[in-house]
C-alpha positions as CSV (number, residue, x, y, z in Angstrom):
1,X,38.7,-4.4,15.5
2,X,38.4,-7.2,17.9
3,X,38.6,-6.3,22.0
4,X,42.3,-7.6,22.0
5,X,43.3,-5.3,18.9
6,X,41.0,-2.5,20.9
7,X,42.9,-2.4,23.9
8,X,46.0,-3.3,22.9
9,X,45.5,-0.2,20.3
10,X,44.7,2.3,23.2
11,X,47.2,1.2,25.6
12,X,49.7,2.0,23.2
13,X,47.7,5.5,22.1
14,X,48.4,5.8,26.1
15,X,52.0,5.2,25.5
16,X,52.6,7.4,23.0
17,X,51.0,10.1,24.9
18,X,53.1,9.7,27.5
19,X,56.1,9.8,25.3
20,X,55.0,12.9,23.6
21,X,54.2,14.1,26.3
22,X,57.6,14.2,28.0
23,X,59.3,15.5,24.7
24,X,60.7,12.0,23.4
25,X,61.1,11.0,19.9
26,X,60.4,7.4,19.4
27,X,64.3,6.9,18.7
28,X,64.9,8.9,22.5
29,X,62.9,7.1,24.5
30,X,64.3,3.3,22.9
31,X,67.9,5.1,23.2
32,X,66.9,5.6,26.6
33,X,65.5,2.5,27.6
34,X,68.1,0.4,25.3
35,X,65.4,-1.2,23.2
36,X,65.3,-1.3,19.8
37,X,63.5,1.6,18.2
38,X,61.4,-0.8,16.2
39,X,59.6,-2.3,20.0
40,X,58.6,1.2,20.7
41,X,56.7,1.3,17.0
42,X,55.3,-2.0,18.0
43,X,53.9,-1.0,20.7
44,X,52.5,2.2,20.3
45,X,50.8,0.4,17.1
46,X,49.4,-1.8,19.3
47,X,50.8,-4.7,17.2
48,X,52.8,-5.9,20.3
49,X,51.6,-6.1,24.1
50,X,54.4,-4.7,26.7
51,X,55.2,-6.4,29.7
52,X,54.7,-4.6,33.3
53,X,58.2,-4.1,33.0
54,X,57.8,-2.6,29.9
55,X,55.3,0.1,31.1
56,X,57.0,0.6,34.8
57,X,60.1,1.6,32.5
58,X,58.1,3.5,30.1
59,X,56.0,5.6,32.8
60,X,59.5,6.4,35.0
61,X,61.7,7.4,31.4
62,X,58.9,9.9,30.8
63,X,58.7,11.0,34.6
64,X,55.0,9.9,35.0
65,X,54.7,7.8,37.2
66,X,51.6,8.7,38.4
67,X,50.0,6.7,35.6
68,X,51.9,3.3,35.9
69,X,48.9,2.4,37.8
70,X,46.6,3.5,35.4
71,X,48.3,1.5,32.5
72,X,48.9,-1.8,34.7
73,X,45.1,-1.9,34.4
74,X,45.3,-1.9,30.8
75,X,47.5,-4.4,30.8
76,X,45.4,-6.6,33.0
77,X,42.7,-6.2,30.8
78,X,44.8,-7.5,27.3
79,X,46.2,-10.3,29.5
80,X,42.4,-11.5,30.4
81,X,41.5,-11.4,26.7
82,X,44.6,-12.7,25.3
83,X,45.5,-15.4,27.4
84,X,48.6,-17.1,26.6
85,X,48.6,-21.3,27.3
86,X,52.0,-21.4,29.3
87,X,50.6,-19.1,31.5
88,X,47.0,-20.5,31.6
89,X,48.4,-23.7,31.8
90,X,50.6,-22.7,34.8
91,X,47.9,-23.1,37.2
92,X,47.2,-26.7,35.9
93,X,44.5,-28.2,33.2
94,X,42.1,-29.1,36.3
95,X,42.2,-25.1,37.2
96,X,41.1,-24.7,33.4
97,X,38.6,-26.6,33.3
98,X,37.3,-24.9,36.0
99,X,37.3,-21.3,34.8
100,X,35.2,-23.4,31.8
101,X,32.5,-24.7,34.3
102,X,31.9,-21.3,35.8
103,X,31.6,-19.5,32.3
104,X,29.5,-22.6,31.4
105,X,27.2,-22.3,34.7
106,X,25.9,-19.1,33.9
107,X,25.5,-19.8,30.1
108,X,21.6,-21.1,29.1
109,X,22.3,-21.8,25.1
110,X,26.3,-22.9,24.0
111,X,26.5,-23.0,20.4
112,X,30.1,-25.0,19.4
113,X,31.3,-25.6,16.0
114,X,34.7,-27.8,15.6
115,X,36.0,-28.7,12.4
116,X,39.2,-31.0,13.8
117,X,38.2,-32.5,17.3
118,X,35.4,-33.5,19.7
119,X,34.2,-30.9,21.9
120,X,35.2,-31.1,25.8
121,X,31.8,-31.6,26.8
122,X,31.1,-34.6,24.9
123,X,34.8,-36.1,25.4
124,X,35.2,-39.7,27.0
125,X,37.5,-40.1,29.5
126,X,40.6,-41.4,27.3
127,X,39.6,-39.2,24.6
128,X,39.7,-36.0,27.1
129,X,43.5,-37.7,28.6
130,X,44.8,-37.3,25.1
131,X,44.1,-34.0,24.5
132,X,44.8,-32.6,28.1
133,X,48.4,-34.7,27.8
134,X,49.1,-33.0,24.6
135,X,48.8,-29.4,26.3
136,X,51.0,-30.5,29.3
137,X,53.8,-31.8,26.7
138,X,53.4,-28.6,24.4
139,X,53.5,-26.0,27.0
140,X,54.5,-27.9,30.3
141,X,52.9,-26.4,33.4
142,X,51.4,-28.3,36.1
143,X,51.3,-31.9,35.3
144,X,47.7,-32.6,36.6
145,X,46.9,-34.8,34.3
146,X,44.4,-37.2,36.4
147,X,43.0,-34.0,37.8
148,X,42.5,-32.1,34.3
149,X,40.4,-35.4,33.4
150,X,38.4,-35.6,36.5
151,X,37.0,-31.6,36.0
152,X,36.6,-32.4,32.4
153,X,34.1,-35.1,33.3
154,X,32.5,-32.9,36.1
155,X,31.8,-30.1,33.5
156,X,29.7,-33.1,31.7
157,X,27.1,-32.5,34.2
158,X,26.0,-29.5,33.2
159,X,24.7,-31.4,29.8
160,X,21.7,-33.0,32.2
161,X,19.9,-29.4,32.8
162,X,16.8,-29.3,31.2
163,X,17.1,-26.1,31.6
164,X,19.6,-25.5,29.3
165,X,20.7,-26.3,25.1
166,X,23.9,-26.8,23.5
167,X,24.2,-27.1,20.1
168,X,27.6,-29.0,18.7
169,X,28.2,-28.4,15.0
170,X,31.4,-30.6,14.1
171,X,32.7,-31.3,10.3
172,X,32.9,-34.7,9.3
173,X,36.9,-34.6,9.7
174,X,36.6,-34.4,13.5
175,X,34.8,-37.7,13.1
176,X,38.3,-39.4,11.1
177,X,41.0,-37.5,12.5
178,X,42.8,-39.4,15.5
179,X,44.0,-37.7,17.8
180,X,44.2,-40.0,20.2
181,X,44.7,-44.2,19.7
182,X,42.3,-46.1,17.4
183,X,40.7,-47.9,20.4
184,X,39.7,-44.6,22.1
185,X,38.4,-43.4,19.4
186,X,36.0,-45.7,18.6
187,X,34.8,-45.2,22.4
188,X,34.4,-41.4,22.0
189,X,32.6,-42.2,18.7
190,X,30.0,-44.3,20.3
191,X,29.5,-41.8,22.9
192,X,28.9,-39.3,20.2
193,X,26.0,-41.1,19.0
194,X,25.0,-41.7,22.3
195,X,24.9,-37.9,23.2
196,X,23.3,-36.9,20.0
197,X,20.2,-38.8,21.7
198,X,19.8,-36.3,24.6
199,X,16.7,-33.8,25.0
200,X,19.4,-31.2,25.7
201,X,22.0,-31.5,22.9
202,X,21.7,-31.5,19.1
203,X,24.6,-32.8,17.3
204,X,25.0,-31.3,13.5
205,X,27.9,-32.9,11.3
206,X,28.6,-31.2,8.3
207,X,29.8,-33.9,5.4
208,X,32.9,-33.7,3.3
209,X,29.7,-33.3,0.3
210,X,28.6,-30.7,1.7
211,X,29.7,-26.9,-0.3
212,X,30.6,-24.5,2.9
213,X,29.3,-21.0,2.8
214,X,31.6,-19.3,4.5
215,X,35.2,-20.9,5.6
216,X,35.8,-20.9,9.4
217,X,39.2,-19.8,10.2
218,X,39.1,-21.8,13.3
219,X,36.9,-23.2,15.9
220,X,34.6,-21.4,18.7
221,X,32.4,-21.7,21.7
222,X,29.7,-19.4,21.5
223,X,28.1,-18.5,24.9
224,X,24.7,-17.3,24.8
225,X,25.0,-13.9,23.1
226,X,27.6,-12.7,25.3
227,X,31.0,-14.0,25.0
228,X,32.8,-16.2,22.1
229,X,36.4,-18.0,23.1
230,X,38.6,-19.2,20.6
231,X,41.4,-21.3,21.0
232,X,44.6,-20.2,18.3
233,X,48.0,-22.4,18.6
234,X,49.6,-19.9,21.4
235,X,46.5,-18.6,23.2
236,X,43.1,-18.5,24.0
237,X,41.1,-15.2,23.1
238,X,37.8,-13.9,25.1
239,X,35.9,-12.2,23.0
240,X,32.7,-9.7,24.1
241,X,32.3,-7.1,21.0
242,X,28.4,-7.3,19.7
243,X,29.7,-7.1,16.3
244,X,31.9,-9.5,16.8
245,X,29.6,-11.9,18.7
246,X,27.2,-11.0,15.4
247,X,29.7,-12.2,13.3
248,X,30.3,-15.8,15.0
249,X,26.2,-15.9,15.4
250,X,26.2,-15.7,11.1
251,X,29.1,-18.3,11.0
252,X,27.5,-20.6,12.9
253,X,24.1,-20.1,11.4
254,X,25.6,-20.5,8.3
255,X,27.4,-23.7,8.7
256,X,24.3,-25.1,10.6
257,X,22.7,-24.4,7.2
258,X,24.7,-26.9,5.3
259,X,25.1,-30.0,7.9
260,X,22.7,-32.6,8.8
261,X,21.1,-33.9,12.2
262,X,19.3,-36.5,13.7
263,X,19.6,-39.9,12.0
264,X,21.6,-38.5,9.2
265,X,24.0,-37.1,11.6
266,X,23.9,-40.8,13.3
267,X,25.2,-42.3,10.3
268,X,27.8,-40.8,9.5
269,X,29.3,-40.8,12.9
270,X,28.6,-45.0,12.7
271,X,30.2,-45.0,9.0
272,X,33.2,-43.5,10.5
273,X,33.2,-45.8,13.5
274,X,32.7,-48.9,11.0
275,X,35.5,-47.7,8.9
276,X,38.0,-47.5,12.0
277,X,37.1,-50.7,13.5
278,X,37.4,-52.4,10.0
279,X,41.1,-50.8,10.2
280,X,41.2,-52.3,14.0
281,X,40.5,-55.7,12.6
């Protein structure tokens, strides 16, 4: 079970307590609340979250007040694992990127594997503006847009420690898929190449002739050994569990098995580039 399931699941063990606790049926307590019965279900399944509202309601219909406080603190910790983007986005993409440095500053190996895009810390400038434009048109917020840029580039920095290793694994359809003009592209593509030359950073592409081992669901950062974020269309999860942290560890490793690095690497990111400036021409 991952941490969001795991609290979710004992907030709404908490719930139900409560509930039983007073002498409510399920069907009692949504009657008097005027919910549908089937939210109460949810929620003590722990397949839906509650809002503070929810639980204020909840804690006063079963006279117990004394706990709201209790279960707020629950709820706080859900809402920092399961984050959702209008509400991270809220605060604007430059606050984001941010939050990312400080995980990032106190993180000595990053291990990234992408299968669609170019990681943030190897973006361009007008690579990073398309992405960070698309979050402000999908799920509005503050339109920072110059700003979101600017922090993106300053978490770039952090590349130069010696100190420190990151380790990008991307498959060969990140190189192809534009998302973001032609033009730019072929900018972030030369900076790929370009990055893949640092003492700090390995670059691993994984070709389209390669047979996966395993099939990634989705993209992940990998912090050390300590805390794996993945980004899902509505939200972004934090994710601490050792088994689960095990689990992206033998995903990684895996898919690190089957790519290739160095020169080969090189070459296929300048096939790619060849291929779209032929298209430019």
């Amino acid at each position: 079970m991952s941490d969001v399931h795991q609290v979710r699941a004992a907030l709404g063990k908490r719930l139900r307590g409560l509930r039983i606790g007073a002498g409510l049926s399920g069907k009692q307590l949504a009657q008097a609340l005027d919910w549908p019965q089937s939210k109460i279900s949810k929620i003590e399944l722990g397949n839906q979250s509650p809002t503070s509202d929810d639980i204020i309601a909840w804690a006063q219909t079963c006279r117990a007040d004394d706990r709201t406080s209790e279960l707020l603190g629950l709820l706080g910790n859900l809402e920092t694992l399961y984050a959702e983007w209008q509400r991270i986005l809220k605060a604007g993409t430059g606050a984001r990127q941010q939050t990312y440095q400080e995980i990032e500053a106190s993180t000595t190996t990053l291990r990234v594997f992408e299968s669609m895009l170019i990681p943030g810390l190897l973006q361009t400038p007008g690579y990073a503006r398309a992405r960070l434009a698309e979050n402000i048109k999908t799920w509005g917020g503050t339109d920072d847009l110059d700003e979101g840029v600017r922090e993106r580039m300053r978490r770039q920095e952090i590349l130069y420690d010696s100190k420190r290793r990151f380790y990008f694994l991307l498959a060969e359809g990140a190189l192809r898929t534009l998302l973001c003009p032609p033009r730019v592209m072929a900018g972030q593509l030369e900076r790929l190449v370009a990055s893949s030359l640092m003492d700090t950073i390995r670059v691993g592409i994984i070709p389209f002739s390669s047979v996966w081992p395993v099939s990634p669901k989705h993209g992940f950062w990998l912090f050390d050994d300590r805390l794996a974020i993945v980004e899902t269309i509505t939200a972004e999860l934090h994710l601490s569990q050792e088994d689960e942290i095990a689990s992206f560890r033998r995903v990684f490793d895996a898919l690190s098995g089957v790519a290739v690095y160095d020169s080969e690497a090189r070459a296929l990111v300048t096939r790619a580039l060849q291929d779209l400036t032929d298209h430019l021409m």
